[in-house]
N, C-alpha and C positions, 0 to 999 in steps of 0.2 A: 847326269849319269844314266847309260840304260842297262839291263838286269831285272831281273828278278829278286824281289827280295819276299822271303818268308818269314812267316810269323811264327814265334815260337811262344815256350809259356809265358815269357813276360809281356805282356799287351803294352803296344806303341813303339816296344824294339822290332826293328828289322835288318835281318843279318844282308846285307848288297852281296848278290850271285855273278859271275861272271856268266857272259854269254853260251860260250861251250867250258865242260867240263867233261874233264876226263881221268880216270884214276886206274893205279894199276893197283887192285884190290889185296893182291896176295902180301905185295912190299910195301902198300901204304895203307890198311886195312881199316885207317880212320881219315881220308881223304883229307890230306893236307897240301898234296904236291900235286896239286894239276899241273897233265899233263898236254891238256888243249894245245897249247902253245910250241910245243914241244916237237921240231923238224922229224924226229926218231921214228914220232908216232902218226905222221901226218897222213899214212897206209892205214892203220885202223880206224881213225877218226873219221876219213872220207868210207871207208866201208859200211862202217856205222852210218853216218849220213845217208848213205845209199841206201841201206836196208829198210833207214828210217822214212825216207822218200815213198819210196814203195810201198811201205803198211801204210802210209799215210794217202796214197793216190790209190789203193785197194776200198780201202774203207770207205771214200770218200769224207776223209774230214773238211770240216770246213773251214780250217786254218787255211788252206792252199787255196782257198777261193776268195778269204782278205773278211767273209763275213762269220767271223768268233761273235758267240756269245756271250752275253754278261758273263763276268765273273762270279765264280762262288765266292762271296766274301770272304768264308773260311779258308783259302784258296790263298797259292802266291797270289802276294800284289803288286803288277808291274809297274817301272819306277822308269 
């Protein structure tokens, strides 16, 4: 499986994240219904992306260049 999972208080549980996540905060205010997936919303989620493209190719992260740093271990751990 790929994702992100996050560590919470219980040490060795990890919650498995789906890849995109998307929530409409106002109707679902404890993020239960992603709506990644969801044809409706496929105009914000590419917006977002886009936005997210761009601070990311501003800043020069180095995610877009394939060389990431260690991880913080306190940090998601990808799976």
């Amino acid at each position: 499986p790929s994702g992100v999972a996050y560590r919470d208080a219980n040490p060795g549980y990890h919650h498995a994240r789906p890849a995109e996540e998307l929530y409409d905060l106002k109707q679902d205010p404890e993020e239960v219904h992603n709506l990644a997936d969801d044809p409706a919303c496929q105009s914000i989620k590419n917006d977002l992306h886009d936005k997210l493209f761009s601070y990311l190719t501003k800043s020069a992260d180095p995610v877009l260049t394939g060389h990431v740093p260690e991880p913080d271990r306190k940090g998601p751990l990808l799976i």
